[in-house]
N, C-alpha and C positions, 0 to 999 in steps of 0.2 A: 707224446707223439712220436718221439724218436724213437724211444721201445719199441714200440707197435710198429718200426717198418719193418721190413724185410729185409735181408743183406744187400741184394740187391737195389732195394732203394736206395737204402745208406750209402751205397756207393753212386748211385744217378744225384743224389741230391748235393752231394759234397764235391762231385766234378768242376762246376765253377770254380768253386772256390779255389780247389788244388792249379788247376789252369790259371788263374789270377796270381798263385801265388809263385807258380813257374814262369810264368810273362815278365813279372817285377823283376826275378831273378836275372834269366837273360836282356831285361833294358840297361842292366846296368854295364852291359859291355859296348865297347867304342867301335866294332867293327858294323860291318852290314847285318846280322844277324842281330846285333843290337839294335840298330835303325828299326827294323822290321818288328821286332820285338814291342820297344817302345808304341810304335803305332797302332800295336794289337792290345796295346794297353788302357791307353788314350783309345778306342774303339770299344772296348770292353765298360770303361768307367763312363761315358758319355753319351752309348746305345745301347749294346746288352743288357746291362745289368737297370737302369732305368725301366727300359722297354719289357725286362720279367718282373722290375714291380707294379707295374700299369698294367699287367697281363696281357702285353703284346698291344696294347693300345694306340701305342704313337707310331709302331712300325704299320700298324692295320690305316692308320692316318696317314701315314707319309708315302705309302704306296697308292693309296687315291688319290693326291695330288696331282694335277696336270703338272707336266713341263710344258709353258708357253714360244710359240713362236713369234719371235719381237723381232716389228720390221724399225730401221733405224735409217735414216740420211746424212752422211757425214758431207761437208764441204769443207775439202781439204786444200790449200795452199801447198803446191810442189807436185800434187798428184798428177800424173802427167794427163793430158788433153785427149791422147789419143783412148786411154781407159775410163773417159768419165760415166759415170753409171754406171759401172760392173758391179754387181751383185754376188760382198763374199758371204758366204755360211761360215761363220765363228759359232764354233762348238768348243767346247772345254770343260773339263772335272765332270765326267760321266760317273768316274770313280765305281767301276762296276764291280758288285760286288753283293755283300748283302742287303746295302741300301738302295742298289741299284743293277734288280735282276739282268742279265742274259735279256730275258724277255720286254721288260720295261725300255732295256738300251736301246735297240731293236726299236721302239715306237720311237726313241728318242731322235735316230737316225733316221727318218720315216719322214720325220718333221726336217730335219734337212733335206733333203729331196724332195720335198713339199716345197722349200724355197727355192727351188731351180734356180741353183748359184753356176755363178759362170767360175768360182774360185772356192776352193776347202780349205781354211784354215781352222785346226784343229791345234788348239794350245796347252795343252798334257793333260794330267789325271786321268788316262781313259783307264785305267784299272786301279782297282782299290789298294791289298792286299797281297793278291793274289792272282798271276798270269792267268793261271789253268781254268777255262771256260771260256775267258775271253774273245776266243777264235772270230766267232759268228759277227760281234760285233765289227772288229776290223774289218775284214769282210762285206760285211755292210757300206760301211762308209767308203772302202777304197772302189766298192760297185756306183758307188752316184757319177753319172756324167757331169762334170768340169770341164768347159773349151780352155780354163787355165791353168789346172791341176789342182791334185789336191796335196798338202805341208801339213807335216805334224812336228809339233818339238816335245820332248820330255818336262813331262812335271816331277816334282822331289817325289811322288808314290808309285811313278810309272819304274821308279830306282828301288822298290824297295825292294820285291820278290825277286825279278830275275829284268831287269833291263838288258841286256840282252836277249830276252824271249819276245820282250814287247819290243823291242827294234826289229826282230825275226818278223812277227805278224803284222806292223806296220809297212816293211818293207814290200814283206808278201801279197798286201793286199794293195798293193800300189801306190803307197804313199810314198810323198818326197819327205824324206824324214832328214831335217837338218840339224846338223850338231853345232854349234857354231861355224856357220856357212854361207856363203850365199849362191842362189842358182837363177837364172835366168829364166824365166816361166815362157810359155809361147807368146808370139808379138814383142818381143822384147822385156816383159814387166819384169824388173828385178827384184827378189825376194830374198830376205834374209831372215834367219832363227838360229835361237840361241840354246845354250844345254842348261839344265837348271840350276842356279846359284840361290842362296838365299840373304846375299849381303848387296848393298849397293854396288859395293867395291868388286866384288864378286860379277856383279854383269855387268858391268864396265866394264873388263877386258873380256869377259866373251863376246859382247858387243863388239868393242873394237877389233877381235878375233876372229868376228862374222865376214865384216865389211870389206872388198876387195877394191883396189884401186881409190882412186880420189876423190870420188863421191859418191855417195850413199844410196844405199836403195834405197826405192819407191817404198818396201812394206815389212816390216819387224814383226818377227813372232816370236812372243815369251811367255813362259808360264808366268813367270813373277813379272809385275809391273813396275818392282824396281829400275826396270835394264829401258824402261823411256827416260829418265834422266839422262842416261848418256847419248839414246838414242838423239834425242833431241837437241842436245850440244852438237852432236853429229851432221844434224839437219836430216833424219831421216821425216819422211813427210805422213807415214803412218804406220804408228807400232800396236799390235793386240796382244792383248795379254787375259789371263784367266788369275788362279789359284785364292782369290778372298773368297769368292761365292756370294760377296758384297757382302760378307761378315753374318750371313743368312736370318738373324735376328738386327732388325732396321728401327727406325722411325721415322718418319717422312716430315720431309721440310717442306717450307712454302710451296716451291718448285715440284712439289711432287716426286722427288728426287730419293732414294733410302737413301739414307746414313748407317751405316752400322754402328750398333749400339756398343760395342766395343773394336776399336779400331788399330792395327799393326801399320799404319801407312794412312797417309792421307788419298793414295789412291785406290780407294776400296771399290767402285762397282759405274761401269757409265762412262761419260766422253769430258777427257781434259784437255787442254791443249796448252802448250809452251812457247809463244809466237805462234811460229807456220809448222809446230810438228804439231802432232793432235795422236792422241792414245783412246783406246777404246776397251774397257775394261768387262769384260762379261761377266756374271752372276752367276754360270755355270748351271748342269743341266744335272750333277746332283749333288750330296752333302758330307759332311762328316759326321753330322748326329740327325736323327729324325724328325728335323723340326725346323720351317720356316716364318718368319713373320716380317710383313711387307718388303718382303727380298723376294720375290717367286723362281724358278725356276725356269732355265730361259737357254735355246738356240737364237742365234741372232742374226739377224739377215741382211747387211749392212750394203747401200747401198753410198759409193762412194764416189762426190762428186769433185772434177777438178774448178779449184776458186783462186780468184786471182791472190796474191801476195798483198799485204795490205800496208 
């Protein structure tokens, strides 16, 4: 068979491999271009190379999937009285890219503006890979009317290509993009978000990094769900967070609840609380490999109400 190609075959068919075998090369270096490296690796082993021996099977599958719009009630302890009932849109890990076209985003966001949220919290991943296409979707999301604004924080992929392009296009499209900071949203509500860490100890002082003055704000935005432990030593009264995806491969308990079937944290996907803080963990609206089960794909439309202290 090999004979019988052409030169030019031989060389379309042996491109993987060479590209794989250039990826492995640069993962092995410590800087950003090894980060980025490493991830196009883990991308390649996990999607590509599956998804050419199923002949495009699971990516033909995972592009017909709905992303669901899930409406959600919290009653929160500390929330203040004057904001009970606001309606935020918790969007996170779009991760656009190959898994998740330009065009697919685009509906993704559609369905937040579907939920005519009075607040945009956006908790990172909004790019995969790679900035460049990205544009429309920012864009998108920074066009939704919000009477409270709309917050974005960086997830560890929104660092990989060029974080500073996705700060550019977050900025540009009107988003309050926090780095470990806090700002004061309209009518008072105070909001804080963090930059991404991936240790405990790590959002723990960006938390404490955020927080200005004596007492804590109303509302936490993290990619990693790590940074509610501290939040909640803290007394912040509601932290959102994204980057599990709920581990995208689940099982369902009693409660109807997924579990991920392999888990990095006990906080993988859904509503926890620690006394009077309460965390809200989204499932994310796309993936790192083409395939979910009983974890779907989810905008969240979080209606949050103020409950007494108990």
């Amino acid at each position: 068979m090999w004979g019988s190609m052409s030169a030019s075959e031989r060389a379309a068919s042996g491109k993987p491999l060479r590209d794989l075998i250039a990826q492995g090369r640069a993962a092995a270096r410590v800087d950003a271009q090894g980060r980025l490296a490493r991830a196009k690796l883990r991308h390649a082993m996990v999607t590509t190379l599956p998804d050419r021996l199923l002949g495009g099977a699971l990516m033909r599958r995972h592009l017909r999937t709905s992303v669901h719009l899930r409406e959600r009630e919290l009653w929160v302890p500390g929330w203040p009285a004057a904001f009970d009932g606001v309606r935020i849109a918790h969007v996170s890990d779009l991760h656009v890219g190959e898994l998740m076209p330009v065009e697919r985003a685009l509906e993704v966001i559609d369905l937040v503006r579907q939920g005519k949220p009075d607040l945009i919290a956006c908790t990172g991943d909004m790019v995969d890979l790679h900035v460049a296409g990205c544009e429309p979707v920012f864009e998108a999301l920074g066009s939704i009317p919000a009477a409270l604004g709309s917050y974005f924080v960086l997830g560890n992929h929104d660092l990989l290509d060029s974080a500073r392009r996705v700060l550019r296009l977050s900025r540009g499209a009107g988003l309050v993009t926090l780095r470990s900071c806090e700002v004061a949203a309209p009518r008072g509500l105070r909001i804080a978000g963090v930059d991404w860490s991936n240790s405990i100890a790590g959002n723990a002082a960006l938390v404490r990094r955020a927080i200005v003055g004596e007492s804590a704000p109303h509302l936490l935005l993290a990619h990693n769900p790590k940074a509610f432990r501290e939040a909640a030593r803290l007394g912040v009264p509601l932290t959102l967070a994204g980057h599990t995806h709920g581990g995208q491969v689940a099982i369902r308990e009693r409660d109807g609840v997924p579990r991920a079937v392999r888990r990095g944290s006990r906080l993988t996907v859904g509503h926890y609380h620690d006394g009077p803080s309460h965390l809200f963990v989204t499932a994310g609206a796309g993936g790192w490999f083409p395939l979910r089960v009983n974890c779907p794909a989810e905008v969240v439309s979080l209606i949050v109400r103020s409950a007494p202290a108990k």
